[in-house]
Structures are given as C-alpha cells and as structure tokens.
DONU-669595 format. One record per atom (N, C-alpha, C): x, y, z; residue in three letters. Coordinates in pm, whole numbers, padded with zeros to 5 digits, always signed. Last residue first. Layout:
N
XYZAla ...
This chain:
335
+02067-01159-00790Unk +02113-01162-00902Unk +02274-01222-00931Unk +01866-01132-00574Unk +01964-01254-00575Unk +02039-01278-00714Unk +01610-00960-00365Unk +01757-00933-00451Unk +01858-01119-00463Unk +01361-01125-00232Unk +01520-01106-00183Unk +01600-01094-00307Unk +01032-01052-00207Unk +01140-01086-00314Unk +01288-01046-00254Unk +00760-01114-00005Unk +00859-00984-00051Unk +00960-01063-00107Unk +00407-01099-00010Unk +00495-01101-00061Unk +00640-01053-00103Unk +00188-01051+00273Unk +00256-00987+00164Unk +00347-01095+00141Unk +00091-01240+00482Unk +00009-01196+00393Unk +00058-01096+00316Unk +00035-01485+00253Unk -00017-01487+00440Unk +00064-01382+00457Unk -00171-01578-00040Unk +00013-01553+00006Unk -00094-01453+00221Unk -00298-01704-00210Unk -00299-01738-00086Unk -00166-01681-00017Unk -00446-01588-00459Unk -00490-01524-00340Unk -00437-01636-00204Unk -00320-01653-00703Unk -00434-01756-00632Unk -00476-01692-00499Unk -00180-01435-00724Unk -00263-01464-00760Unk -00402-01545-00795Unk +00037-01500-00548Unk -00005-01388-00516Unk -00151-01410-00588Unk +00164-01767-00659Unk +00081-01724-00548Unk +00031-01650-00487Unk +00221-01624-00905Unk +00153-01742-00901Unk +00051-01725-00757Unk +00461-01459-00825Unk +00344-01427-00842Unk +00230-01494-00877Unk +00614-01632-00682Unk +00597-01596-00623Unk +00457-01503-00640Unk +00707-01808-00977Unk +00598-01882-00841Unk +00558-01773-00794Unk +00841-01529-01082Unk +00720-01648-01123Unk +00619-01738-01030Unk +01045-01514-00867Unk +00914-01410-00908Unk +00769-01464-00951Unk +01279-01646-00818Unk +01136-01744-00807Unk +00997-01622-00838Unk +01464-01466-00810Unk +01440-01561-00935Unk +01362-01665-00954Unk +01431-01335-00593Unk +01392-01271-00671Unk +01360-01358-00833Unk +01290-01549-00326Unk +01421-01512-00420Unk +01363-01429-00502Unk +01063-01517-00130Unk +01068-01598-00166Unk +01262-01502-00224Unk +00858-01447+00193Unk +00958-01479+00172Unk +01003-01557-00015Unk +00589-01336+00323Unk +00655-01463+00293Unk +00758-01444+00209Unk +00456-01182+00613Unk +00541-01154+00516Unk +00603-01328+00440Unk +00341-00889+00795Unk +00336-01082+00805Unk +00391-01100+00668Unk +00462-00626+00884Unk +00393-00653+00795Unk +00442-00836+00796Unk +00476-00462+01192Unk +00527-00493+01071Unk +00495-00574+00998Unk +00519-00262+01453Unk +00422-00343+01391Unk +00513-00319+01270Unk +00641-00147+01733Unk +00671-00298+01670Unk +00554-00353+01541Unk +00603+00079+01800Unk +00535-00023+01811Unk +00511-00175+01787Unk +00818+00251+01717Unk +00724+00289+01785Unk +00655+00191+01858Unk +00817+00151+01453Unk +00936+00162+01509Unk +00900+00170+01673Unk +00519+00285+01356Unk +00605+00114+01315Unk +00700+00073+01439Unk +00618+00547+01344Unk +00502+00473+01399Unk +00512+00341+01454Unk +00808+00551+01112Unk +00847+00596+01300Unk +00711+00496+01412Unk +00677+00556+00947Unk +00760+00437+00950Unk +00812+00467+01113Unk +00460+00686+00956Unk +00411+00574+00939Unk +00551+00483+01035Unk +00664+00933+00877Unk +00571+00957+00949Unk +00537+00792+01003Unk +00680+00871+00652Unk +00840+00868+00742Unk +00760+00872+00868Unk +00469+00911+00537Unk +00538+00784+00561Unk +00629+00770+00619Unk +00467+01176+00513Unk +00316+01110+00600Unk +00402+00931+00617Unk +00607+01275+00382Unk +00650+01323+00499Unk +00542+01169+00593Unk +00530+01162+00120Unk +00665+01105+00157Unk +00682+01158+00327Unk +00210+01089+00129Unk +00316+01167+00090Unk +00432+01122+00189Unk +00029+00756+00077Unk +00034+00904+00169Unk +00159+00956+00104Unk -00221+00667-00177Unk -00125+00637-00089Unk -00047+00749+00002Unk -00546+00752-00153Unk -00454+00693-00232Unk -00335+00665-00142Unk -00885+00761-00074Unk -00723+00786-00019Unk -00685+00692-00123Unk -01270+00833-00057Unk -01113+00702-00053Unk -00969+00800-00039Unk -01579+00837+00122Unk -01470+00902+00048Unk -01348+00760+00023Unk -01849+00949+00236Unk -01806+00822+00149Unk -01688+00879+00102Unk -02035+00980+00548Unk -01939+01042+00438Unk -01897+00925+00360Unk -02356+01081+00701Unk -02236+01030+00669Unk -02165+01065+00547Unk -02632+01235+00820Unk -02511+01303+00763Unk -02371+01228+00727Unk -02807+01052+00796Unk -02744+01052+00920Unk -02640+01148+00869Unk -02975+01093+00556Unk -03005+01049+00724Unk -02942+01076+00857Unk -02779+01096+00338Unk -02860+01238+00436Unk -02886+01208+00575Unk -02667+00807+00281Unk -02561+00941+00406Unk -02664+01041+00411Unk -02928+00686+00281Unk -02847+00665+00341Unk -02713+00693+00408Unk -02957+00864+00065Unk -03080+00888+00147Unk -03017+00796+00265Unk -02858+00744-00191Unk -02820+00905-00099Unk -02883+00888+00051Unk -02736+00426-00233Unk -02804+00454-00195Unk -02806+00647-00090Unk -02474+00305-00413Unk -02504+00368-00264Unk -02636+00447-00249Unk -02264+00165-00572Unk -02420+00140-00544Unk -02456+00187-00417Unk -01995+00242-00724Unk -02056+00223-00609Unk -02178+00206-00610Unk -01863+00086-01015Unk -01915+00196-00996Unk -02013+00163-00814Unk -01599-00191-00987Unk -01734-00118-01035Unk -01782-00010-00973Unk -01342-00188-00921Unk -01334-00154-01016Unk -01488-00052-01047Unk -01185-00083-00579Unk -01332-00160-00661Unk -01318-00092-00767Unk -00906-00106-00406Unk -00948-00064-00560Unk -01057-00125-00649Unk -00912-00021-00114Unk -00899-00086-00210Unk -00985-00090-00367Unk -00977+00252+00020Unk -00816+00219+00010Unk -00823+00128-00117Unk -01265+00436+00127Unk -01178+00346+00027Unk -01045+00348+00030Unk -01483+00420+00390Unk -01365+00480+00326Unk -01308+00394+00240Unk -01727+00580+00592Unk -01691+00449+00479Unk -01609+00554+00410Unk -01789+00725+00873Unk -01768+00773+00730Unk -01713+00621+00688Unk -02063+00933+01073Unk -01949+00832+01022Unk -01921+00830+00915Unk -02253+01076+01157Unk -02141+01139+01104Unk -02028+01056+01054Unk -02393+00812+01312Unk -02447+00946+01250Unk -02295+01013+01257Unk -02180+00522+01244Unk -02276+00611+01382Unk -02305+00748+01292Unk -02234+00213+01026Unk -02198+00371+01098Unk -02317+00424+01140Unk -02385-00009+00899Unk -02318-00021+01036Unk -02257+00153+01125Unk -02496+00108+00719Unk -02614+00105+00819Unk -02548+00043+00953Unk -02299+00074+00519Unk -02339+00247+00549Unk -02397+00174+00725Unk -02292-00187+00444Unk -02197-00168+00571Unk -02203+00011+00588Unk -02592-00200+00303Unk -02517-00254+00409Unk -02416-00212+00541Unk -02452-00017+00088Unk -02589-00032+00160Unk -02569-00088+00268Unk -02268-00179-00013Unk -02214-00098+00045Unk -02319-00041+00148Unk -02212-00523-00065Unk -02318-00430-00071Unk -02316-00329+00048Unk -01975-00493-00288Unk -02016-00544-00163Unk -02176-00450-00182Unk -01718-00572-00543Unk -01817-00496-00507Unk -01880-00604-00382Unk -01341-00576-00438Unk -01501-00664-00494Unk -01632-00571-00485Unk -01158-00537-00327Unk -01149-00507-00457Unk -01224-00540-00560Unk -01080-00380+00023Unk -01151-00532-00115Unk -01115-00435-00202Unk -01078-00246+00235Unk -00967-00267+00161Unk -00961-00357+00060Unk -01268+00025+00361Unk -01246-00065+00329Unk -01129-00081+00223Unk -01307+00149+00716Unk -01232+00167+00581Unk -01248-00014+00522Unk -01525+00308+00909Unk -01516+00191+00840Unk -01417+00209+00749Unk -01607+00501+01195Unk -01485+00491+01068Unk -01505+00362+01013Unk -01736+00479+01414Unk -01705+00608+01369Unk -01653+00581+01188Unk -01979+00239+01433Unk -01885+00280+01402Unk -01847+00434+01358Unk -02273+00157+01492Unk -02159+00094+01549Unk -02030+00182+01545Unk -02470+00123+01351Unk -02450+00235+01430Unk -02346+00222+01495Unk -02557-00228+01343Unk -02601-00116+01302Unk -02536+00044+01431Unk -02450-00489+01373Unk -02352-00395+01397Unk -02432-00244+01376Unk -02664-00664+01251Unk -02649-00691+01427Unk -02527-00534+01449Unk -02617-00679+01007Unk -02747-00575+01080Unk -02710-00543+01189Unk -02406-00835+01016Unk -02345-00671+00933Unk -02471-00614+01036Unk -02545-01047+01091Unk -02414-01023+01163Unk -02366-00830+01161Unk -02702-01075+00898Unk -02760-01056+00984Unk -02656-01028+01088Unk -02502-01185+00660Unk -02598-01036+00642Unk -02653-00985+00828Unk -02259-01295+00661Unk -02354-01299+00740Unk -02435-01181+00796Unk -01995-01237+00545Unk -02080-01309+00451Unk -02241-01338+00502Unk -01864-01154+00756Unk -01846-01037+00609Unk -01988-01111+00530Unk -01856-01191+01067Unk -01874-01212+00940Unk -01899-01169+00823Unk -01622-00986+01242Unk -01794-00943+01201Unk -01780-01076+01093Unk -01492-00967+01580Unk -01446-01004+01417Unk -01615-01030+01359Unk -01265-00785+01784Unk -01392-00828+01742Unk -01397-00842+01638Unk -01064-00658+01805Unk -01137-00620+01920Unk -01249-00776+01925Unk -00752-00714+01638Unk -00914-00686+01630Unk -00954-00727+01773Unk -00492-00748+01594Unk -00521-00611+01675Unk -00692-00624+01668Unk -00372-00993+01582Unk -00304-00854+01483Unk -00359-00729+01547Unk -00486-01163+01687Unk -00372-01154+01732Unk -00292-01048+01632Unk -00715-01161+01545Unk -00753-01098+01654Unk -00589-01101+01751Unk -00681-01225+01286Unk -00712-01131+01321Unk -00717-01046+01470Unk -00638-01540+01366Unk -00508-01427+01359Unk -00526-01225+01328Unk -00869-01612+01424Unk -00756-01583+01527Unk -00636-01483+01478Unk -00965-01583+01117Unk -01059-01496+01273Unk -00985-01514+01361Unk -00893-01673+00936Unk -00818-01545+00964Unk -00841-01515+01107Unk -01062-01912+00845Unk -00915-01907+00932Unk -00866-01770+00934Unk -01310-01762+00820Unk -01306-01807+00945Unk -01143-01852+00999Unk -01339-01511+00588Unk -01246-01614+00610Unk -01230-01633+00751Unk -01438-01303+00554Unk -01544-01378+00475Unk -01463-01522+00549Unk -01493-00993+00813Unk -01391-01116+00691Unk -01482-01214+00667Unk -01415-00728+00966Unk -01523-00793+00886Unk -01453-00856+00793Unk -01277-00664+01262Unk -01237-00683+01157Unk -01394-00750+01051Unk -01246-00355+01471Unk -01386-00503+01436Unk -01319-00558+01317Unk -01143-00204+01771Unk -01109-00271+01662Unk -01213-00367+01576Unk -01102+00098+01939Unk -01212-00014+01953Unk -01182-00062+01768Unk -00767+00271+01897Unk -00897+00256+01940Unk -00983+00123+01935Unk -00501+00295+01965Unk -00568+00326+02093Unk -00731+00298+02037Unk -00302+00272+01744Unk -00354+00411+01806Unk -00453+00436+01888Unk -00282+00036+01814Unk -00181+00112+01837Unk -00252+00201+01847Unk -00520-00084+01630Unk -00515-00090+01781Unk -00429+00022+01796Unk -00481+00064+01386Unk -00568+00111+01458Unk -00535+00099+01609Unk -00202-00136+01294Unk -00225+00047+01312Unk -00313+00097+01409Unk -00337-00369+01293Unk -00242-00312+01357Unk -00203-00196+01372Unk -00545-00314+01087Unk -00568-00406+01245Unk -00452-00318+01274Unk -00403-00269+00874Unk -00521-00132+00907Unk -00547-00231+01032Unk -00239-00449+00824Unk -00206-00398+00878Unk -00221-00298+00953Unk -00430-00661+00750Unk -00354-00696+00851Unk -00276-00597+00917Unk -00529-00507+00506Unk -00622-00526+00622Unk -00569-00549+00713Unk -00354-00532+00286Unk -00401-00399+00338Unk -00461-00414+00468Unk -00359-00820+00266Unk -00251-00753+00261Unk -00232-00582+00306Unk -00669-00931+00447Unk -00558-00909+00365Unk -00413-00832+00334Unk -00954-00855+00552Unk -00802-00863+00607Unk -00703-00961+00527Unk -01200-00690+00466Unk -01090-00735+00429Unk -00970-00746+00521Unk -01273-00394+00669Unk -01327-00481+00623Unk -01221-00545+00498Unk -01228-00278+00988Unk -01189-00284+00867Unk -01246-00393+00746Unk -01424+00007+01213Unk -01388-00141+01179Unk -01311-00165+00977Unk -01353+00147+01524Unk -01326+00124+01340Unk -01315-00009+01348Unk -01440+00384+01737Unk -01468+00284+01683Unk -01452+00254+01518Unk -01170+00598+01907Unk -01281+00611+01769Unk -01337+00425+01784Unk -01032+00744+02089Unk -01208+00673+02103Unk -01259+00614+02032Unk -00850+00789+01957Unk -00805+00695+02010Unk -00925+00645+02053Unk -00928+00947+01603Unk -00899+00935+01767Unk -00908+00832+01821Unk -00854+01032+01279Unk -00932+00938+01351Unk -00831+00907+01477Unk -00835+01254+01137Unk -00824+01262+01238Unk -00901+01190+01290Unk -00770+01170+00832Unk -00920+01220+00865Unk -00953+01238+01040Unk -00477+01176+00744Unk -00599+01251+00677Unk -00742+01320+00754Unk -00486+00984+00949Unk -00349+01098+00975Unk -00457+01214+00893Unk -00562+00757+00864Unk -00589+00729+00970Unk -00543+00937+01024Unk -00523+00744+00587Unk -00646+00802+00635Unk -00680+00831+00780Unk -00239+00622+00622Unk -00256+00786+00532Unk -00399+00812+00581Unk -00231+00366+00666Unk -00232+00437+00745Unk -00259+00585+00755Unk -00307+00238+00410Unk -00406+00230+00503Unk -00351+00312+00642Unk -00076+00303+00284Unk -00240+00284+00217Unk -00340+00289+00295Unk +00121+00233+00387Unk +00091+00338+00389Unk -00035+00353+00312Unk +00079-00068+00351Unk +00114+00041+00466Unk +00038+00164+00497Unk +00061-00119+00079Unk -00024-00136+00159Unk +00016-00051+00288Unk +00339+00068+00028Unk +00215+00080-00009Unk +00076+00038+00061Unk +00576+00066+00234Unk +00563+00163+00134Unk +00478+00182+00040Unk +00504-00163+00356Unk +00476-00047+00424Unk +00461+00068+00346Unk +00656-00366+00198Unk +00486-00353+00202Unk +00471-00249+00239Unk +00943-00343+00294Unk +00911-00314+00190Unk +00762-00297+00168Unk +01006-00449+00514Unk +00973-00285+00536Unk +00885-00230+00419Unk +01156-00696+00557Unk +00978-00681+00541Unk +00898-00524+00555Unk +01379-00612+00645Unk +01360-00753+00504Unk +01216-00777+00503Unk +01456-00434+00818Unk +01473-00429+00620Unk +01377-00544+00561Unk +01235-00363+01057Unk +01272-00450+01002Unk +01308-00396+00818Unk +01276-00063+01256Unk +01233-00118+01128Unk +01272-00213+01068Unk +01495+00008+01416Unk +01374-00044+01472Unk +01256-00118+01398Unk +01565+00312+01220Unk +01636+00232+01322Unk +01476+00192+01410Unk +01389+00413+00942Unk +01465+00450+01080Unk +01490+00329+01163Unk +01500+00465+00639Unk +01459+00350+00686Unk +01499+00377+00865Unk +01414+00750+00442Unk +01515+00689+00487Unk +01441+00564+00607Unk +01246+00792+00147Unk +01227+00774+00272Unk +01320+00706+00339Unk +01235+00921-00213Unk +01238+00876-00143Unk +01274+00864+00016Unk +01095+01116-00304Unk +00997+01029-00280Unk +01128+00927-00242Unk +01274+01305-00344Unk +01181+01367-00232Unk +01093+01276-00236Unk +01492+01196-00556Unk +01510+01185-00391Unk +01399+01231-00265Unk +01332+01027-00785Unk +01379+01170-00691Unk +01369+01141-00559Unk +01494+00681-00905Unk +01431+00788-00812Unk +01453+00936-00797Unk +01635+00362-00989Unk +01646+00544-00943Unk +01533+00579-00970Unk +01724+00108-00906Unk +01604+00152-00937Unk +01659+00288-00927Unk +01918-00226-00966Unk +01915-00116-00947Unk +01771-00023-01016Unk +01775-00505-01033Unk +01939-00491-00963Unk +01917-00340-00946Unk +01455-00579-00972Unk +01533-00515-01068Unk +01712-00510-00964Unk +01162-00452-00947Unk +01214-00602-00969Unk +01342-00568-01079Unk +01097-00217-00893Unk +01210-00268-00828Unk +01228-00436-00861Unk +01053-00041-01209Unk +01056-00038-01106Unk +01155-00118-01025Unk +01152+00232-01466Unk +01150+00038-01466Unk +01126+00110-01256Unk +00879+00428-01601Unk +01015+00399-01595Unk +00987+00279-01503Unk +00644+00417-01704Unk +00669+00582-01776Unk +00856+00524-01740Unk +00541+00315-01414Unk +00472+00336-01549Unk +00544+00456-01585Unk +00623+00245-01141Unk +00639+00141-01266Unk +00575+00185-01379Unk +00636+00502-00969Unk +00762+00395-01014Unk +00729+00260-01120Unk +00470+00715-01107Unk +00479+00633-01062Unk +00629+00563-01084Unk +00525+01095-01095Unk +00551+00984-01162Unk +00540+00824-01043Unk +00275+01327-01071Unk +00311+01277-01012Unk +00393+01133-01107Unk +00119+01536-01123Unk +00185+01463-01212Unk +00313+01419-01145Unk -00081+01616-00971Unk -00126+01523-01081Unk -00040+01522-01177Unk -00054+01480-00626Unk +00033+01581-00723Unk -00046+01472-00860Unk -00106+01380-00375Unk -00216+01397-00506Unk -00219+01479-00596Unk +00166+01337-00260Unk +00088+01167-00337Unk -00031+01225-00405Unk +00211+01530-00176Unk +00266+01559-00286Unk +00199+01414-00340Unk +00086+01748-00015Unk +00045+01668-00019Unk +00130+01595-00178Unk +00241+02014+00061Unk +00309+01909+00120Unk +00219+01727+00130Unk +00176+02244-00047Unk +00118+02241+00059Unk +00146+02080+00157Unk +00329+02204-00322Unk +00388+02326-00194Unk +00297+02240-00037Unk +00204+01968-00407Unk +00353+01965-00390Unk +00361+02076-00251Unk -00045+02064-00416Unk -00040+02000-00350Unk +00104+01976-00324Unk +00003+02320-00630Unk -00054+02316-00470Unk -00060+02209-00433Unk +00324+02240-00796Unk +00177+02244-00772Unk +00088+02296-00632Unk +00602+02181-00817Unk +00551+02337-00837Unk +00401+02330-00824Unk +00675+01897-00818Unk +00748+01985-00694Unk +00680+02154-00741Unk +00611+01692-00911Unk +00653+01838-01032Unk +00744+01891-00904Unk +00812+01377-00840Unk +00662+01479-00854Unk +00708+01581-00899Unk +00868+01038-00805Unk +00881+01164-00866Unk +00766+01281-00859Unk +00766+00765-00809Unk +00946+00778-00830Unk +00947+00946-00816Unk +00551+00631-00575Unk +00556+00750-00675Unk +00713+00757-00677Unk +00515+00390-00413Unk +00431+00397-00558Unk +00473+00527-00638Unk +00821+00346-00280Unk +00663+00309-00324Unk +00660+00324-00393Unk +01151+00287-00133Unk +01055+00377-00244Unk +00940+00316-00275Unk +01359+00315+00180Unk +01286+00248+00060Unk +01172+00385-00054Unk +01720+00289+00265Unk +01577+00389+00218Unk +01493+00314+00154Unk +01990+00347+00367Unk +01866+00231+00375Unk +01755+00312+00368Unk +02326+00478+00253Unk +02219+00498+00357Unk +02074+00387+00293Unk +02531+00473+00114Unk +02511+00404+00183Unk +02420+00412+00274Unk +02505+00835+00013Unk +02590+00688-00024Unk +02583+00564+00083Unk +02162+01018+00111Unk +02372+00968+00110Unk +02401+00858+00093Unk +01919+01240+00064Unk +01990+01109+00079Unk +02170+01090+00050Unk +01931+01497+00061Unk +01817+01468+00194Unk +01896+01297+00204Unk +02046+01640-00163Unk +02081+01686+00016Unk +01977+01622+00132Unk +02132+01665-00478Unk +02031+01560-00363Unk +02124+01642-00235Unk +02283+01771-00674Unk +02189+01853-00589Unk +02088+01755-00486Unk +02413+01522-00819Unk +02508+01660-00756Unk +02391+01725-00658Unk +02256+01223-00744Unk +02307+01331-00838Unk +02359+01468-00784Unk +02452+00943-00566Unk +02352+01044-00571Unk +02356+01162-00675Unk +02457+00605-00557Unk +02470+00733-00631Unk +02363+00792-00593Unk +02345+00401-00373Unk +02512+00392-00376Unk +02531+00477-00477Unk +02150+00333-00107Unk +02140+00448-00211Unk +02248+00424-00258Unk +01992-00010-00040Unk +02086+00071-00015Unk +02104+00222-00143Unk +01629-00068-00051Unk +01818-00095-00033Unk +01871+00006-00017Unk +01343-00230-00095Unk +01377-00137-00004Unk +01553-00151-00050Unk +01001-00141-00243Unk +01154-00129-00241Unk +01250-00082-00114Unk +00805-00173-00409Unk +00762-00186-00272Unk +00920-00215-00238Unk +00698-00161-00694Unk +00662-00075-00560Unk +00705-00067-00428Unk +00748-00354-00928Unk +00800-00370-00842Unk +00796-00198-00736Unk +00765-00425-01305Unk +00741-00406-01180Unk +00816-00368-01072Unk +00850-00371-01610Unk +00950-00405-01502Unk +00837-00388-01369Unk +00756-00466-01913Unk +00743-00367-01795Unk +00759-00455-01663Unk +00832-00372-02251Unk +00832-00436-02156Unk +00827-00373-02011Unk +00538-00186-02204Unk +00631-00291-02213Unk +00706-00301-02317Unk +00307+00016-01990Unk +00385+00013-02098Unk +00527-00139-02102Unk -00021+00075-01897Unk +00091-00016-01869Unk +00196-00014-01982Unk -00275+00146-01902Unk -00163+00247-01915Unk -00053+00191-01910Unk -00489+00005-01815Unk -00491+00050-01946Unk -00389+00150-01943Unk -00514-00119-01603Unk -00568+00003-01605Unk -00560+00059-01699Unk -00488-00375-01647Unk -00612-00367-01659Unk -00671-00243-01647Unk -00218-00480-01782Unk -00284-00379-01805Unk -00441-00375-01815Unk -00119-00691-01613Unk -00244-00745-01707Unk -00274-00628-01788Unk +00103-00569-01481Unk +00161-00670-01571Unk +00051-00708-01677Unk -00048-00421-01337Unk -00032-00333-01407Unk +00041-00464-01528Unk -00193-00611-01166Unk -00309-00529-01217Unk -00207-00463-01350Unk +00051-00715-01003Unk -00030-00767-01111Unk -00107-00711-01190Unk +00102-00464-00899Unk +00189-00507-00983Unk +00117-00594-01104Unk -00112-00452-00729Unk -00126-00342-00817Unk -00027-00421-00921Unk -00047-00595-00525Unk -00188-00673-00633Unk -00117-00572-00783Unk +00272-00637-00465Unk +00145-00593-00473Unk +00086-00637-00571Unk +00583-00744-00329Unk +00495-00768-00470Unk +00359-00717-00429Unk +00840-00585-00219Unk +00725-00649-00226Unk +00670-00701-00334Unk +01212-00644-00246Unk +01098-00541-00308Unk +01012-00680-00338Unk +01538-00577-00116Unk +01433-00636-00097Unk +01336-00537-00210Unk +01755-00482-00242Unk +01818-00553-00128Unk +01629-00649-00157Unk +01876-00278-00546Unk +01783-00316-00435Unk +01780-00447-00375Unk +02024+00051-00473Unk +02086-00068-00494Unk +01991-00170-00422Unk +01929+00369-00637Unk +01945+00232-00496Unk +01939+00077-00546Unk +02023+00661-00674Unk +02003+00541-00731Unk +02078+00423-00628Unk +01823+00961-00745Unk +01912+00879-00655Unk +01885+00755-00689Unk +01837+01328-00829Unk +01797+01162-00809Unk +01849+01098-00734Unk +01894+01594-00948Unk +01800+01540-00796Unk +01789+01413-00762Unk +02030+01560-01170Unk +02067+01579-00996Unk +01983+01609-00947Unk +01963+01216-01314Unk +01938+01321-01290Unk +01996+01405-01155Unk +02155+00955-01438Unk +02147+01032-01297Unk +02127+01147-01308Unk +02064+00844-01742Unk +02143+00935-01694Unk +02103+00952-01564Unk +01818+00554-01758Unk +01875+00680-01808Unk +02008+00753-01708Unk +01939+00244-01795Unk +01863+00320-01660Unk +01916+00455-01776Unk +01795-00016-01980Unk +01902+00017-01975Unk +01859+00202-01913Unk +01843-00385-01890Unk +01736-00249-01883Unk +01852-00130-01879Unk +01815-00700-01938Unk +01883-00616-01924Unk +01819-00477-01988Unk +01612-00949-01788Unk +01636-00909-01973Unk +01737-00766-01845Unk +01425-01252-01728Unk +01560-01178-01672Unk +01546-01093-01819Unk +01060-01246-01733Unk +01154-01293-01786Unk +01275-01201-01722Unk +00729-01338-01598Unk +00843-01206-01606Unk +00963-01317-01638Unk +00498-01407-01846Unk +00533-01420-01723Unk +00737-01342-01733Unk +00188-01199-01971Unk +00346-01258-01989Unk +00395-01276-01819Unk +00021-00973-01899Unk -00032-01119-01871Unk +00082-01237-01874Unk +00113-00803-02154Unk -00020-00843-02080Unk -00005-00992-02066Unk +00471-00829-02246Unk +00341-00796-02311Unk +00225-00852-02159Unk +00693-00912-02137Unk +00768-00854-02276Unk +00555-00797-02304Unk +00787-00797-01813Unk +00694-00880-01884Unk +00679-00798-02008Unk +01104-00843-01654Unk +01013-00796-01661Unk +00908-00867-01785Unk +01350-00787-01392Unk +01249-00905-01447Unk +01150-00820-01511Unk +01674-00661-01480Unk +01549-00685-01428Unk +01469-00804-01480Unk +02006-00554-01449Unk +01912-00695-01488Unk +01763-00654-01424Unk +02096-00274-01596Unk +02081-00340-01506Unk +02002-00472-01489Unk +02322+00020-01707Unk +02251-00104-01739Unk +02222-00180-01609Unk 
C-alpha cells in the first residue's frame, strides 16, 4: 500500500487516497520517491485528452529516489542506490527495437502512468531496464525533468547525428526549450532560439542561444531563410510550418519533440526543393539517458526548476497550467 495523489475522473483536482502496489515482480524495483516533476503530459493525461487515461489516476514521470526492494532477478539496481524513472515503467524486452536497443519505440512498451500508478506517490515500482542510476555531479532535487523534457530533446540530438558545426535553432523555450539551448551549446554548435516572449530573450541567451528570432515577426522568420541545419520544435500549437521549412539549409530537417495536436500543413514542394526532412522523436531509451545524464554531469547543465511540496500539487498544477512555471516543476516527497 501507498499514499498517492491522484484524480478520481477528467480534469478532477488530485486528492491523497491510498493505492494499493501489486506484488514485486523479479525483475522490478521499487523506489522510494524523494522528488517527481510535473509535465504538460501529466496534465494532458489527468484531462484524458489522449483518450487512454484510466482512474483513478496517479500521475507523475519525472521521478527521482531511492530503490529500497529489489525482485530476486534485478542485477543492474541495489538497495539504496539514486535512480530516477520517466515515461516508460517497462518493455517486452523480445522485439526489434528492445534487441536492437531502441527500447522507447518498443510497441509495448508500458508507460509509468497508464495501465499503473506513477510518481505522485510514497512509493513507484518499475522494471529495472527503465530504470537509470543517478551519476555523481547530477543535481537530485532537479534531475527529475531530465527524465522527459530532457531527454526529449536530447534523444534527437544522438538519433540524427547533429555536429558541433551544425546550425540549430529551437523554437519554444519552455520546459523542453531551456534545455534543447543548453544541450546544443555544449555540444559545440551555432544556437537561435525562436520565442514569442521578449522576457525570455536574456535568459535565453544565458541558457545557451547564439541569437534569439522573434517567433511572432514573420519578417524576422524570412530574414533567417537557409539558415539552419536542424530546427527542432518544442510547441504544442500549430505554427506556420511553411515558414520555419524556408528557414533550413538544403538537406535540413524540422523536427518534432512537442506534441501538436493538429494535422501539419506543409506544403511538399517545400522539402523537394531542397531535399529537406520532417520528422519527430519520442523520448530516448534507457542507454540514450544514462547517456544524457553523464552529459549533464559533464557540463553542469540542469534544468531551471521551481520548487513546491508534494501536498501543494494542486497549486503546483494550477501553475503549470496558466503556463507560468520558470521553467519545470518539481514536487518534494512530504508525506
């Protein structure tokens, strides 16, 4: 048994209720949780806007604590060791993407909040091959984002062999965006942030931008024509994608991380021209994040972060949802 917060139906605000954890599978592992983010996605899944949401339903992706059971056959995690867990609790482990070590586009893949309780919660279990030990140099008490926005935006960087020459620009700087700045610089290349928000434009540029595009100043987007190896974007709005195609260099590529609901409006004759690419990424595999989190460690980058209790969830998602949180949200265990 364990206390969580969770929402008795769509849109409900999260209530304390007692959850009751199945049996310790032996592959599993069960962590005792210290910290856990709040993502959009959480909200998206509390509204069931993807239409799969089951309740009552416990949120919470973005986890970080201590392991204090393991089931008889775990050999990668140990009793007291600092690990966090994302978006997937679980995978078949028998697919071609499992063997070939992409296991985030395993299609049966278990999420941590749909099908079982996530980390808003006194205790979460897990298979141990999603979850990631916490390396020395890594802040605990803001590690937790990394395990989605993070790795959301660093997985393409590793995917699509983007080089230290490269020109990228990100568009959105937000909870995904602050940190696709900081990644890129680190890896050495030419930075542009595109934002609708003039107070971001310093702190964009003290996160890693080269250069900051007005998002809302059509003639700003023209002024960039050809500009770029790599655009990723991290909204969740339709844009006019037309547009930010005519900022990439012939072979360039526009990329998705953030989750536009509506159908793209892209114009073909705008990747023939120049042979460009349109693609997206989901979140990276457990090697690709240990991967990330060394990175991090590496460089000191870590996610801008506010702070609240786990028993202020309510406010905390309040303000997630007025869009002003600076710029993740992470919840301190306080049961």
């Amino acid at each position: 048994m364990t206390k969580a917060y969770a929402a008795a139906k769509p849109g409900a605000k999260l209530e304390l209720i007692d959850v009751e954890l199945p049996p310790l599978g032996a592959n599993d592992v069960k962590i005792k949780v210290a910290f856990c983010g709040i993502c959009h996605s959480d909200l998206s899944m509390i509204n069931n806007e993807w239409g799969f949401s089951q309740y009552p339903l416990v949120g919470g992706h973005e986890i970080v604590g201590e392991v204090v059971e393991v089931g008889g056959a775990v050999s990668s995690s140990k009793v007291g060791q600092i690990v966090g867990l994302g978006w997937h609790a679980g995978y078949c482990q028998n697919c071609y993407s499992c063997d070939s070590g992409d296991h985030n586009l395993c299609s049966s893949a278990q999420p941590t909040i749909a099908g079982r309780h996530g980390g808003f919660a006194e205790y979460v279990q897990a298979d141990e091959k999603s979850v990631v030990a916490i390396p020395q140099g890594v802040d605990m008490k803001s590690a937790g984002p990394l395990f989605c926005g993070g790795i959301t935006v660093f997985n393409p960087l590793v995917q699509f062999d983007i080089k230290p020459t490269d020109k990228v620009a990100v568009i959105g700087i937000g909870g995904l965006g602050h940190l696709g700045l900081q990644f890129l610089n680190a890896w050495g290349c030419e930075v542009t942030a595109f934002t609708s928000s003039e107070s971001k434009a310093d702190e964009a540029k003290k996160m890693g931008a080269h250069h900051i595009i007005n998002s809302r100043d059509e003639k700003e987007i023209e002024a960039a024509a050809a500009s770029f190896d790599f655009v990723i974007t991290t909204v969740n709005v339709s844009l006019d994608w037309n547009l930010y195609l005519g900022t990439l260099k012939p072979k360039g590529r526009l990329h998705f991380v953030g989750a536009t609901l509506e159908p793209l409006n892209i114009g073909v004759f705008n990747i023939l021209s120049g042979q460009k690419s349109v693609s997206g990424s989901p979140v990276g595999s457990p090697a690709t994040i240990a991967t990330m989190l060394d990175f991090c460690a590496q460089h000191g980058i870590k996610p801008m972060v506010e702070m609240y209790d786990m028993s202020q969830i309510n406010d905390a998602m309040a303000h997630l949802k007025k869009g002003d949180a600076r710029y993740r949200i992470v919840l301190q265990a306080d049961f």
